[in-house]
C-alpha positions as CSV (number, residue, x, y, z in Angstrom):
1,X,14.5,16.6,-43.1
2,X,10.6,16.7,-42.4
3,X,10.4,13.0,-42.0
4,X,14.2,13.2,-39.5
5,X,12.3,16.0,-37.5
6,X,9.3,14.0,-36.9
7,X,11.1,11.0,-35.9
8,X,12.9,12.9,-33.1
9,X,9.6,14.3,-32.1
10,X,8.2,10.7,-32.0
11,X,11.0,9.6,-30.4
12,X,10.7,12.3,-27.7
13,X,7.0,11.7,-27.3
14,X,7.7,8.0,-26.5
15,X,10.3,8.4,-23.9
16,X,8.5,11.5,-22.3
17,X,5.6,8.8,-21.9
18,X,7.5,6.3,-20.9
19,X,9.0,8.6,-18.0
20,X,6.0,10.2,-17.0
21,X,4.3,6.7,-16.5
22,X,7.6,5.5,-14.5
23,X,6.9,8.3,-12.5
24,X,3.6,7.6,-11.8
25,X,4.0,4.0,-10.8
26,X,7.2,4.5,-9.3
27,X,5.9,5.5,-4.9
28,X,8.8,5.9,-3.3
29,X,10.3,9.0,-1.9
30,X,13.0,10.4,-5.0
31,X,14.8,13.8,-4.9
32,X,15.7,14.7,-8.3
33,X,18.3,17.6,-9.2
34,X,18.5,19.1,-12.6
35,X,22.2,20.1,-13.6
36,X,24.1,18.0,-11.0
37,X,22.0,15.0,-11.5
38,X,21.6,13.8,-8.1
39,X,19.2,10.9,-7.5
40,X,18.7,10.9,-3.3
41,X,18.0,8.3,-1.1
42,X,14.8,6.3,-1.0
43,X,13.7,3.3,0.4
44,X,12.2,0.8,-1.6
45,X,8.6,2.1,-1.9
46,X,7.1,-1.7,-1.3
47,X,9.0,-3.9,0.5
48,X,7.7,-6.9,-0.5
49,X,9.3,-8.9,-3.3
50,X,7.6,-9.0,-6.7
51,X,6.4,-12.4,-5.8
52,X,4.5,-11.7,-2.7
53,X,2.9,-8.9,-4.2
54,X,1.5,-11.0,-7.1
55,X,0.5,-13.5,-4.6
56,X,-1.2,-11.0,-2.5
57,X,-3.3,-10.0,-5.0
58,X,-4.1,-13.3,-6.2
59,X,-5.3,-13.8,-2.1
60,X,-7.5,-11.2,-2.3
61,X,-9.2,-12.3,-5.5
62,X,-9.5,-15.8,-4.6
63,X,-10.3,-15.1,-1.0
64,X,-13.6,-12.5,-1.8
65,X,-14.3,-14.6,-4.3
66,X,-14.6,-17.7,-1.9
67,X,-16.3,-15.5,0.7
68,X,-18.9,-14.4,-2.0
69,X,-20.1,-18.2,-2.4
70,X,-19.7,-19.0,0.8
71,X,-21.9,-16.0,2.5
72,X,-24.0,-14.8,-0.1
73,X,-25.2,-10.9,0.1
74,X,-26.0,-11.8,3.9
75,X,-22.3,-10.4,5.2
76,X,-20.1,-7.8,4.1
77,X,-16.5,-8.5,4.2
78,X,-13.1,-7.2,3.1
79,X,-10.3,-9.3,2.2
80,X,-6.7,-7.4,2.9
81,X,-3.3,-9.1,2.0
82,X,0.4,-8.5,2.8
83,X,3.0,-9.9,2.4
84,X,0.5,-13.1,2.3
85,X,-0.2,-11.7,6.0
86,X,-4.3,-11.5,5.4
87,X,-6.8,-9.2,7.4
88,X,-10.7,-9.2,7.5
89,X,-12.6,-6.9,8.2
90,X,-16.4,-5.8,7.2
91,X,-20.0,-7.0,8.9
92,X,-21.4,-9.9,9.2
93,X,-24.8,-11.7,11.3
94,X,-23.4,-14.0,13.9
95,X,-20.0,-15.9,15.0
96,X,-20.8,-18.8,13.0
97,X,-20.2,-16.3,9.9
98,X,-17.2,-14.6,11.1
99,X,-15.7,-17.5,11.9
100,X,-16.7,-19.5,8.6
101,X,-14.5,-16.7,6.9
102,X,-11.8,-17.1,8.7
103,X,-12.0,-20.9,7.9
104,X,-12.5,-19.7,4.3
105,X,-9.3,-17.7,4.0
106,X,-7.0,-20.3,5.8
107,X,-7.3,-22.4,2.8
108,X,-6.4,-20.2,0.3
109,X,-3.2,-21.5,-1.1
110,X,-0.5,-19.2,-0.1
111,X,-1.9,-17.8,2.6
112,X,0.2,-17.8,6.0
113,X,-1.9,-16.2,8.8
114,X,-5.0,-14.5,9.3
115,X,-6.1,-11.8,11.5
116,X,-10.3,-11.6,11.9
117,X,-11.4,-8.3,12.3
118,X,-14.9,-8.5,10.9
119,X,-17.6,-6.8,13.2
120,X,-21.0,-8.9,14.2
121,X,-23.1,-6.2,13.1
122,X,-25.5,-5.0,10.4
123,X,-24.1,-4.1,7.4
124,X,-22.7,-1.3,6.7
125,X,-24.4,1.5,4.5
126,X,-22.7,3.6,1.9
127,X,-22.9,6.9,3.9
128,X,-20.3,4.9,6.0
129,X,-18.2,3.3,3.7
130,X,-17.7,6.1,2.1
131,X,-16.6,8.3,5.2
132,X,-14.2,4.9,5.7
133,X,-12.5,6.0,2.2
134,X,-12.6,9.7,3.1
135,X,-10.7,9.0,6.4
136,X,-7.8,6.5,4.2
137,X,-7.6,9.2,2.2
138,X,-6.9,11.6,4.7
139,X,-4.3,8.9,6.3
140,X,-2.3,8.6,3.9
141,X,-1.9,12.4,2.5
142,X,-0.9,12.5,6.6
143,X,2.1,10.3,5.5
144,X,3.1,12.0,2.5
145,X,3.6,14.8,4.5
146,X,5.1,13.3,6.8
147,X,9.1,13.6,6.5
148,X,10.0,10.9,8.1
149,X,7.9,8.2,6.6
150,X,7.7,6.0,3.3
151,X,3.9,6.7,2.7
152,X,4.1,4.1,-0.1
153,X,5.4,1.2,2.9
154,X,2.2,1.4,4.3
155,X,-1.2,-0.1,3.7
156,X,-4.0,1.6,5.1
157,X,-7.9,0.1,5.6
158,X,-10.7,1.6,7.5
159,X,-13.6,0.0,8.7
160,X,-16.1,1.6,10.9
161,X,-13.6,4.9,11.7
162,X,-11.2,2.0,13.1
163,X,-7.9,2.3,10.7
164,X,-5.7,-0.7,10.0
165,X,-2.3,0.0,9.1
166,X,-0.2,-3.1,7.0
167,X,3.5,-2.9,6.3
168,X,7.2,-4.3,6.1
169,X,8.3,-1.2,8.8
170,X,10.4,-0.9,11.7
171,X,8.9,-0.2,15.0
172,X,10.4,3.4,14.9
173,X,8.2,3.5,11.6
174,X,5.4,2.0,12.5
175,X,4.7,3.4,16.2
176,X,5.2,7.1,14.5
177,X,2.7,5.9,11.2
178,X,0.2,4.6,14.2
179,X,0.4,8.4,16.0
180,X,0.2,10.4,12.6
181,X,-3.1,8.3,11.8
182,X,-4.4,8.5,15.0
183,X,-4.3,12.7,14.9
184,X,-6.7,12.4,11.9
185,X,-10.3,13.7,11.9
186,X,-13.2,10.9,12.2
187,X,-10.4,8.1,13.6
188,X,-12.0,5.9,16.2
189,X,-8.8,3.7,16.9
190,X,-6.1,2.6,14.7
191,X,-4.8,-1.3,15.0
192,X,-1.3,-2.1,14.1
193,X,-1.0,-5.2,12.1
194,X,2.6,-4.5,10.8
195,X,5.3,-7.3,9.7
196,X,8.3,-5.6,12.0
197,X,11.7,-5.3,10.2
198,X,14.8,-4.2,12.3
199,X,16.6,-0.9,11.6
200,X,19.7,-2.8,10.1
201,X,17.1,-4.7,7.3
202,X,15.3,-1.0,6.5
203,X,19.4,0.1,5.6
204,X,20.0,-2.6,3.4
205,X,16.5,-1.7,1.6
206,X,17.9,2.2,0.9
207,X,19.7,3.5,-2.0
208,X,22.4,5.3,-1.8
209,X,23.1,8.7,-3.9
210,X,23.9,8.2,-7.6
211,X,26.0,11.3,-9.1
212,X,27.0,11.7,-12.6
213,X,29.0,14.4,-13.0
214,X,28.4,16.9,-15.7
215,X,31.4,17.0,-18.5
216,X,31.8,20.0,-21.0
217,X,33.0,18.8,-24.0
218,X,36.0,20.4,-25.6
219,X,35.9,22.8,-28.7
């Protein structure tokens, strides 16, 4: 009996885990109803396929990595990639630079466009970066509260109190993202560099209510 017991306790360890790390990985926007069992609508919390988003991390790898060798400690640049849609941003000395890491990036296998945001500045100190995180931060708590945006469709960088916002979204979603980020404390300018999907494609990404109806079983 001792040994049945702790099975069931093992067993109900395991799945709590299991759930509770679903839970955690899972960003999209889920209602959940004890008793009735209602799941509610959500769209899917990254719109990319599974592929792009393994490729997009394997950009930015391959693309700092690059930039690393190719620039030394001299610049300071970000690599950002969606939906192998890739942004730059950061510091760096003179043209030649910015534009030798645009060069850079265009190589990268997989890679389809490239948007060059990087700054000819000095670079940036940590006092700064670290109000740049502060202000993402910020952002994106903006869109969880938000009702009427996926917070988890969006992609947020800041550089310099300028905010670039990434994303699969509609242009309902993404002029509304652009004017919640905007509102935020410490944003210089916010620069859309969404991938636009019509309203139609944003329906076919949503799903609909799953109800299981609760049965009492006979005695």
């Amino acid at each position: 009996m001792i040994k049945q017991s702790l099975g069931k306790f093992s067993r109900s360890l395991l799945v709590a885990g299991l759930c509770g790390s679903a839970l955690l990985s899972l960003q999209g926007c889920v209602e959940l109803v004890v008793g009735s069992a209602v799941m509610g609508t959500f769209a899917a919390a990254d719109r990319r396929t599974l592929g792009a988003q393994t490729e997009d991390k394997s950009i930015a790898v391959k693309g700092e990595l690059r930039l690393s060798k190719a620039l030394g400690d001299t610049a300071h640049v970000n690599v950002n990639s969606f939906n192998r849609h890739v942004l730059l941003t950061g510091e760096v000395a003179d043209q030649q630079t910015k534009d030798k890491a645009e060069n850079e990036l265009k190589t990268v296998e997989g890679v389809v466009t490239v948007m060059n945001e990087i700054q000819i500045s000095g670079i940036s100190n940590f006092s700064a970066r670290s109000n740049d995180a502060l202000i993402t931060t910020k952002i994106k708590a903006a869109f969880v509260d938000t009702k009427d945006l996926y917070a988890s469709s969006f992609k947020v960088i800041t550089e310099g109190s300028v905010v670039y916002l990434m994303g699969r979204v509609t242009q309902r979603e993404g002029n509304h993202a652009a004017d919640v980020a905007s509102t935020v404390s410490g944003v210089r300018k916010v620069v859309k560099v969404f991938e636009y999907i019509s309203e139609e494609e944003l329906k076919a990404m949503v799903v609909q209510p799953v109800k299981t109806e609760k049965t009492e079983a006979n005695n």
